[in-house]
N, CA and C of each residue as an Amber inpcrd file, in Angstrom:
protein
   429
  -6.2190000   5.9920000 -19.2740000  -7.3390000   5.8660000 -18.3530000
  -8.2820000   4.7860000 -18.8910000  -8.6420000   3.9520000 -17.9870000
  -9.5780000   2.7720000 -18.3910000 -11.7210000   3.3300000 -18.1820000
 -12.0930000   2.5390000 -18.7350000 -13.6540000   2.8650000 -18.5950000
 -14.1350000   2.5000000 -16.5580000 -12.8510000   1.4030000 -16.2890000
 -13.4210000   0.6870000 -14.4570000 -12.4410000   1.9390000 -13.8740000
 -11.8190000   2.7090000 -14.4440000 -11.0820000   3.9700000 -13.5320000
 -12.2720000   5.0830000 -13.6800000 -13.0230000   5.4280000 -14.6330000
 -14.1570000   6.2120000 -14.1420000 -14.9230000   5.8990000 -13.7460000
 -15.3380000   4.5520000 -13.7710000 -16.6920000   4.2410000 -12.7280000
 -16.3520000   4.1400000 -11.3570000 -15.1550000   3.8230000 -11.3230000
 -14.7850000   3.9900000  -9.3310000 -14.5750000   5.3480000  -9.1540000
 -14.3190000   6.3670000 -10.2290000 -14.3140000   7.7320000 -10.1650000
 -15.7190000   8.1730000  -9.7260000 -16.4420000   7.7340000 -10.7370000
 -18.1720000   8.2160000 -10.6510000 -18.6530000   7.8000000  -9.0840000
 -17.9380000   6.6710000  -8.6770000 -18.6970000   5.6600000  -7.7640000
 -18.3070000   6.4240000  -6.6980000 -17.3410000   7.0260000  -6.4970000
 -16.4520000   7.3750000  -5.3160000 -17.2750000   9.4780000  -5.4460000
 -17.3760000   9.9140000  -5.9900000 -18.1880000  10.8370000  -6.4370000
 -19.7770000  10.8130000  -5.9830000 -20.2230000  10.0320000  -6.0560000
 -21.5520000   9.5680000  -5.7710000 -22.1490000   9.6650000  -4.3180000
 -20.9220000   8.4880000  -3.8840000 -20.6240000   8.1220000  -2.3460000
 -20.1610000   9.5600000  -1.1540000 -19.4550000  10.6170000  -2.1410000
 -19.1930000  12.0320000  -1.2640000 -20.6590000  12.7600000  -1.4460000
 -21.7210000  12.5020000  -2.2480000 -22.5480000  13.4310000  -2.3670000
 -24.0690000  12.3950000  -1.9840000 -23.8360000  11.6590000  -1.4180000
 -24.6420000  10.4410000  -0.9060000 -25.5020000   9.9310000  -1.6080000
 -25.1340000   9.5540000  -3.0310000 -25.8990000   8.7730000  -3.6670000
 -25.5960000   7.3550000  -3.4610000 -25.3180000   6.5530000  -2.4470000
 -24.7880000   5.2920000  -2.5030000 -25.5690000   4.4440000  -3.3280000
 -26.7980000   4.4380000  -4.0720000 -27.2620000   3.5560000  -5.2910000
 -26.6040000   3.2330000  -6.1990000 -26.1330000   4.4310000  -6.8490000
 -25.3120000   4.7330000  -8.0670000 -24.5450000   4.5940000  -8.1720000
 -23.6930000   4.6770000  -7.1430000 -22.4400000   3.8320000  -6.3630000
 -22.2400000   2.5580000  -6.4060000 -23.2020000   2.0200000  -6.2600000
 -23.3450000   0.3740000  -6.0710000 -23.4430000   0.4680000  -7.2910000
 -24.3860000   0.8210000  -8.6320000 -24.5650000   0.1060000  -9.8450000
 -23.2120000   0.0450000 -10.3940000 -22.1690000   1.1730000 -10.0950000
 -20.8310000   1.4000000 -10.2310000 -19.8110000   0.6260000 -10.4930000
 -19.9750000   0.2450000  -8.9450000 -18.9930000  -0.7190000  -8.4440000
 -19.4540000  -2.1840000  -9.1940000 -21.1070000  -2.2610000  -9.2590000
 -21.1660000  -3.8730000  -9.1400000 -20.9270000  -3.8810000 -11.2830000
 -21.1620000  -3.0770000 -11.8210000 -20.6190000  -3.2020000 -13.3160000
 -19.1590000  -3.3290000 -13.5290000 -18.5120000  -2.8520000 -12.2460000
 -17.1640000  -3.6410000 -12.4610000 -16.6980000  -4.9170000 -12.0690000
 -17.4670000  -5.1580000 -10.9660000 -17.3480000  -6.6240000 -10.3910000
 -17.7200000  -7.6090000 -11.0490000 -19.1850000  -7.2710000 -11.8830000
 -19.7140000  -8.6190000 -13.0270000 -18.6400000  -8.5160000 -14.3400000
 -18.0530000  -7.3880000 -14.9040000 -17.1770000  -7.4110000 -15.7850000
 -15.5810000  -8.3930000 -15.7500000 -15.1330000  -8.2330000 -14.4670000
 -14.4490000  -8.6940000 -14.1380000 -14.7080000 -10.4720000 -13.6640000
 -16.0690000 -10.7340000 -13.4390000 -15.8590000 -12.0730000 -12.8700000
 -15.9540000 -12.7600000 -11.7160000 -16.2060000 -11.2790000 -10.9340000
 -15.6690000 -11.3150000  -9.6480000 -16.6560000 -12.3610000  -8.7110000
 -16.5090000 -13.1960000  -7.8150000 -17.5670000 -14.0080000  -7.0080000
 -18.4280000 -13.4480000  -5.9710000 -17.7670000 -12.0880000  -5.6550000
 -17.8520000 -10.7190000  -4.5120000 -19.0310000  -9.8600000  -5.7010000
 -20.4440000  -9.7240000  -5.7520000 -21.4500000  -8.4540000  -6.0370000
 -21.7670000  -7.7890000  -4.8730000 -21.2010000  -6.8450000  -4.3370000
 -21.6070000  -6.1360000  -3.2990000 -22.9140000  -5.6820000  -2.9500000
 -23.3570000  -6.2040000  -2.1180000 -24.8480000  -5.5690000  -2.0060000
 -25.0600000  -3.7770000  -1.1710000 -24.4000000  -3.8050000  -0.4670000
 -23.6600000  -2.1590000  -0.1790000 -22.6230000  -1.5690000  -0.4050000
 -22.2630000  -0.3850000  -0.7820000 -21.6240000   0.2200000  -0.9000000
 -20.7790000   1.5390000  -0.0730000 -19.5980000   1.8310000   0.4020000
 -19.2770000   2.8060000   1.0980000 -17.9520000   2.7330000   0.7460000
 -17.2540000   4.0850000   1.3750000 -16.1170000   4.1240000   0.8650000
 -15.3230000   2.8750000   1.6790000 -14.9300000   2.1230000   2.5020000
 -14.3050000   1.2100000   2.2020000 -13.9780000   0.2630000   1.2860000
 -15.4990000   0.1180000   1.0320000 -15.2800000  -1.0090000  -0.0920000
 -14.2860000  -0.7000000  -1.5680000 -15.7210000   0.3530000  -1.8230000
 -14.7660000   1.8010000  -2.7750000 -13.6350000   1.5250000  -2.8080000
 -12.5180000   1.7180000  -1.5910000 -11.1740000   1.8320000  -1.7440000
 -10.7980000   0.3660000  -2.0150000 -11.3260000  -0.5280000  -1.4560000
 -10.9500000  -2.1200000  -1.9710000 -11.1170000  -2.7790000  -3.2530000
 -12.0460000  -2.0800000  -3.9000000 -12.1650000  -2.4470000  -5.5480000
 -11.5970000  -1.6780000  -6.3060000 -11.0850000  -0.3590000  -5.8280000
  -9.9840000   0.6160000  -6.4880000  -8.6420000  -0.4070000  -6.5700000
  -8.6350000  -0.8310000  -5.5270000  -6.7300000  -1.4580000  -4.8520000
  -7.3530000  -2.5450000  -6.2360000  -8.0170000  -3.6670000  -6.0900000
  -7.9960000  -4.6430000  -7.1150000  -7.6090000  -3.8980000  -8.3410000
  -8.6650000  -3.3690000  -8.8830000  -8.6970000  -3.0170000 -10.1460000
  -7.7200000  -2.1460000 -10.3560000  -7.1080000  -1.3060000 -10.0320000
  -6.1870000  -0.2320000 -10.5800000  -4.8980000  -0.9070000 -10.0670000
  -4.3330000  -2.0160000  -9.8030000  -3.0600000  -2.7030000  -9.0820000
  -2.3510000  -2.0660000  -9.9560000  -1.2400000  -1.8740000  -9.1920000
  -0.1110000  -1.5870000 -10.2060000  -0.2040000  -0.6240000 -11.5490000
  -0.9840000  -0.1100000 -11.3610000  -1.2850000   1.3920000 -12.4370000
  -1.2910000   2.8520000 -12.1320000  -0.3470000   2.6730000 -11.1980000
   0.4760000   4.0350000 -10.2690000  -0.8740000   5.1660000 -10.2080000
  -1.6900000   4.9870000  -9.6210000  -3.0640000   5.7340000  -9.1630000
  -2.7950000   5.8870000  -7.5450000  -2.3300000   4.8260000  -7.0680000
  -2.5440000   4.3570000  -5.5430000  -2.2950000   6.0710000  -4.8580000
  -1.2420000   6.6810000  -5.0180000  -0.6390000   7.4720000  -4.7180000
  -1.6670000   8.7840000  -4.2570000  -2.3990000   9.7510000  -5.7530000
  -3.4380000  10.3190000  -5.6940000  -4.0120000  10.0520000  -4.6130000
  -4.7890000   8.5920000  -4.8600000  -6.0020000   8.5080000  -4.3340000
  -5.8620000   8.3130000  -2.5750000  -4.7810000   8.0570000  -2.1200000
  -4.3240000   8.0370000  -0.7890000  -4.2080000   9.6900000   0.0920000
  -3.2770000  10.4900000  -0.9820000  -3.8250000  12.0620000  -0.8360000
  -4.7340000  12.5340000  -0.6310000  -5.7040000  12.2250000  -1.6030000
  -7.0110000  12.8740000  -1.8050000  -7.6940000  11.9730000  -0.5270000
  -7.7290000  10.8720000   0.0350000  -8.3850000  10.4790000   1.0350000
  -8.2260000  11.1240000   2.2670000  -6.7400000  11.4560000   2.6470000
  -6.1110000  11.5380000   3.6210000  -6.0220000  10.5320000   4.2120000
  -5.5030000   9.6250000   4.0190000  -5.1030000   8.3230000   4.3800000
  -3.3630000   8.0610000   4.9750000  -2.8120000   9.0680000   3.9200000
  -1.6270000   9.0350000   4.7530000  -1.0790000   8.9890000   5.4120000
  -1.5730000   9.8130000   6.5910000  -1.1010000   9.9850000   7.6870000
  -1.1010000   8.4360000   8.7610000  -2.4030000   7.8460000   8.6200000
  -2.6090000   6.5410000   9.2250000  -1.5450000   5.2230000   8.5050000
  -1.6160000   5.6650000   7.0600000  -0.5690000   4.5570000   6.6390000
   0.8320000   5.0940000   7.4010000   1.4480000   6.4880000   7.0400000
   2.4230000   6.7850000   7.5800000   2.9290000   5.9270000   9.5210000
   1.8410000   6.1710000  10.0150000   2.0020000   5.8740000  11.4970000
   2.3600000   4.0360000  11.5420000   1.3120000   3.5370000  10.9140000
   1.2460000   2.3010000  10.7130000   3.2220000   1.4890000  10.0530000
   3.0510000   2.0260000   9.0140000   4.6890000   1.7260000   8.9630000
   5.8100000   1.8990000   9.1280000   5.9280000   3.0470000   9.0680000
   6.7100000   3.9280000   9.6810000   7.5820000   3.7570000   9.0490000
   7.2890000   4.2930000   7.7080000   7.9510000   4.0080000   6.2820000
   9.8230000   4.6690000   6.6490000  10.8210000   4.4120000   6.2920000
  12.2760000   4.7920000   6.1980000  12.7270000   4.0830000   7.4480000
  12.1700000   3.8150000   8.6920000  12.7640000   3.2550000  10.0540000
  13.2590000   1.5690000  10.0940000  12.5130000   1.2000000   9.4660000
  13.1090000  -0.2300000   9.3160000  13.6130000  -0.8970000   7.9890000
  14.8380000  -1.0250000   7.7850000  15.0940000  -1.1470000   6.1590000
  15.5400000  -2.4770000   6.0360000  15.0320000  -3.3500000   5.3920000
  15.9090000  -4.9810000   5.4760000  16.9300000  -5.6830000   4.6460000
  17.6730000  -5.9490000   4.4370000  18.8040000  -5.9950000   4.1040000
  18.9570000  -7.6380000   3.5590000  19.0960000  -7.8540000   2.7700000
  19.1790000  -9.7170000   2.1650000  20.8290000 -10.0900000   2.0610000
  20.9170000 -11.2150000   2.8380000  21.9350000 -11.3970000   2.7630000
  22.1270000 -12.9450000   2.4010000  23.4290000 -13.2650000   1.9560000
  23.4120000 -14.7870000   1.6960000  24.5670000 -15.6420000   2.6870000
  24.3770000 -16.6860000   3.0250000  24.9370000 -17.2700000   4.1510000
  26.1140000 -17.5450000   4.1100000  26.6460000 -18.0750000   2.9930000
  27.8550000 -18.3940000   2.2910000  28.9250000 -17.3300000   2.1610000
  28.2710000 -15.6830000   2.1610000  29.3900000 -14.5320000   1.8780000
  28.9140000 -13.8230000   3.4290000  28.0420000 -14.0270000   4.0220000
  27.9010000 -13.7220000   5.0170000  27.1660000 -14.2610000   6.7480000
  27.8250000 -14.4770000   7.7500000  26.8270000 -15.0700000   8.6620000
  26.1840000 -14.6190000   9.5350000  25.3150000 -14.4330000   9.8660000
  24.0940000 -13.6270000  10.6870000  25.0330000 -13.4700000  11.8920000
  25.1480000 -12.1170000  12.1420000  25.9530000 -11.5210000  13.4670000
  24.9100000 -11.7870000  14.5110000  25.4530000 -11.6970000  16.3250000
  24.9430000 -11.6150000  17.0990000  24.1200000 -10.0740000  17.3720000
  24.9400000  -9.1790000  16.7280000  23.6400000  -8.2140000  16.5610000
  23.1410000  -7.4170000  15.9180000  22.9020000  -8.3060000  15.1070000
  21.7490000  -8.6220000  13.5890000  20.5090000  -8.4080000  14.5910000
  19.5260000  -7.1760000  13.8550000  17.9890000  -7.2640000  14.4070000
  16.8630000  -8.0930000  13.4920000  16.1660000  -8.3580000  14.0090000
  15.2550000  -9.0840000  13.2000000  15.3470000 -10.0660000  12.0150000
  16.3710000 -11.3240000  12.2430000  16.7360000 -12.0300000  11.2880000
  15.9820000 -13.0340000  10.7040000  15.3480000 -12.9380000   9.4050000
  14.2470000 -13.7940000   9.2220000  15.4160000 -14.7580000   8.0180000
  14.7730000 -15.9230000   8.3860000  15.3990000 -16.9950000   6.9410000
  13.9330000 -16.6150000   6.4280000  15.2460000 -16.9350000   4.3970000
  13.8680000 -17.4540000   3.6320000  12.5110000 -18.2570000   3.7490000
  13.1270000 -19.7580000   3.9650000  12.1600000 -20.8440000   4.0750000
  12.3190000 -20.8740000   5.3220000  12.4240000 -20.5020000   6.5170000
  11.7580000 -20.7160000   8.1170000  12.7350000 -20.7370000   8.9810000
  13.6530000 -21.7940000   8.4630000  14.8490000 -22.0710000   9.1840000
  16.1220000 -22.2170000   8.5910000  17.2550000 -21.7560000   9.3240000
  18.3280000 -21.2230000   8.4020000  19.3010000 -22.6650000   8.0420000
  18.3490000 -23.8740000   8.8100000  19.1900000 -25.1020000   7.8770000
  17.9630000 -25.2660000   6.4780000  17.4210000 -25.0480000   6.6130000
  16.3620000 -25.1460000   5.4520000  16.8500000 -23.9390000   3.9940000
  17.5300000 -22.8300000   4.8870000  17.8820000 -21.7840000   3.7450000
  19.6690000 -21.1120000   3.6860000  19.0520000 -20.6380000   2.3230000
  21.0550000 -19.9880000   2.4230000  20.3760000 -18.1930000   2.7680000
  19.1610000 -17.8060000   2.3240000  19.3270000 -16.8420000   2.3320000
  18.4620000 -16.1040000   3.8860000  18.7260000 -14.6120000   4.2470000
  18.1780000 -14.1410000   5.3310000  18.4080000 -12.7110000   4.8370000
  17.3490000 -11.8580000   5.5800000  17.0800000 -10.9870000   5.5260000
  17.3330000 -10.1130000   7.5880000  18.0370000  -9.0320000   7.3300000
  17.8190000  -8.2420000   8.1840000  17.7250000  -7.0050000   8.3890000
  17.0750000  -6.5330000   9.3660000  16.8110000  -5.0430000   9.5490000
  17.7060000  -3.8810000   9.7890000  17.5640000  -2.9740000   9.0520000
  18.6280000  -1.7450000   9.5850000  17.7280000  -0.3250000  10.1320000
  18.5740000  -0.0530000  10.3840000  18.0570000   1.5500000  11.2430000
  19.6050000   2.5810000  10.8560000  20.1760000   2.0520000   9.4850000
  20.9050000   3.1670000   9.1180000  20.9230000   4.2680000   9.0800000
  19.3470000   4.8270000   8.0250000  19.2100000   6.4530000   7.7850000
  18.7180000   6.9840000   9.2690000  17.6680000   6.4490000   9.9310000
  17.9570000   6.9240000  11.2960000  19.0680000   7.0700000  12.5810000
  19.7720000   6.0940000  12.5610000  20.9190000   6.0530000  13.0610000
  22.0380000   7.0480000  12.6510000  21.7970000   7.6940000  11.5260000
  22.9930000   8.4230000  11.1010000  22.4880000   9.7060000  11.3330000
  20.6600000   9.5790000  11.2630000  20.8020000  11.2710000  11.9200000
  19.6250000  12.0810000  10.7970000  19.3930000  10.9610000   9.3990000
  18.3210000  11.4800000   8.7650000  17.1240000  11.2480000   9.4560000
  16.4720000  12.3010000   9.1740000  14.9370000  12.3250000   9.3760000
  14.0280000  11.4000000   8.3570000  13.4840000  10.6010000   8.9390000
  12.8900000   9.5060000   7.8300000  11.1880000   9.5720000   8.4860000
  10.8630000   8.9800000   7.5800000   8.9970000   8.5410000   7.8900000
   8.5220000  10.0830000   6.6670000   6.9310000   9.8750000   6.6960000
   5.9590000  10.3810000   6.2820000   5.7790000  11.6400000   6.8480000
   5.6850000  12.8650000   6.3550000   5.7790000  13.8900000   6.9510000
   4.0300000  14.9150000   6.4540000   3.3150000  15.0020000   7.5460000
   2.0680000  15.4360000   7.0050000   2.1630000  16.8800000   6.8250000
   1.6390000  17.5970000   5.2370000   1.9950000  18.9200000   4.8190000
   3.4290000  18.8160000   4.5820000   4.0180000  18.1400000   3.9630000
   5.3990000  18.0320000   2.8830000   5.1470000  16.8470000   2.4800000
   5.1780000  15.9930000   2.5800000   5.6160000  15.0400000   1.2160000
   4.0260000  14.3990000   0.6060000   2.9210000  15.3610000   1.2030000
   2.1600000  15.3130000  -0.2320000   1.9900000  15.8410000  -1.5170000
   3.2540000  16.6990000  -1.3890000   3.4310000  17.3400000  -2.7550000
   5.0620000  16.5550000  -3.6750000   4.2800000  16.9220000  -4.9260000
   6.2250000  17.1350000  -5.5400000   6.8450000  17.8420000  -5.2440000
   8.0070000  17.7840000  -5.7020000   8.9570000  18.7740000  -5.6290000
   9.2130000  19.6850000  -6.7080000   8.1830000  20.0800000  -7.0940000
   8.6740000  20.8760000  -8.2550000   9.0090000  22.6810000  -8.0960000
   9.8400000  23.1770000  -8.4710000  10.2970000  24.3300000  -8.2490000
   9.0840000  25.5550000  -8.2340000
């Protein structure tokens, strides 16, 4: 745990019990620490969640703190995580079928590239149940 993971702790704490001052001194001791060109002059949980995403990147927090928001459900809808799966393929061992969905080249255009990417709808197509499921998969699985 870092010292800028409890102050967005404290900050985010603050902000549920409406101290948004304290909040701000919070947030903005992480922003001058860091460098940042952004000193927020208000504070709310959006922002909150936007200086969490910077600062905690890639330090497997995201997860929690999406739970504890209830955020899920809106990310869930939004992607519709398991339904579209994309598939990389290379031109040379393979050539984009006529019905290939959503075939993107690398660089723009497929004389410009060898490689492409396309979409599948396998696990749905076969019959699994895929996507975000609200009240199950915010938990583990532990016995």
């Amino acid at each position: 745990m870092r010292y800028a993971e409890v102050l967005l702790n404290y900050a985010e704490a603050c902000l549920q019990t409406g101290d948004a001052a304290s909040a701000k001194t919070a947030i903005n001791q992480i922003q001058q620490r860091a460098g940042s060109k952004t000193i927020s002059a208000s504070v709310d949980m959006i922002v909150l969640k936007r200086e969490k995403s910077y600062e905690l990147w890639l330090e497997s927090s995201r997860w929690f703190d999406i739970m504890r928001w209830k955020d899920a459900d809106a990310i869930a809808r939004i992607q519709k995580t398991g339904y579209d799966v994309p598939h990389l393929f290379d031109k040379v061992h393979r050539a984009p079928k006529s019905t290939d969905e959503k075939v993107t080249w690398k660089n723009g255009t497929e004389a410009n590239s060898r490689f492409y990417t396309v979409s599948s709808h396998a696990a749905k197509d076969a019959g699994f149940d895929v996507g975000f499921k609200i009240g199950k998969h915010e938990y583990f699985p532990y016995p």
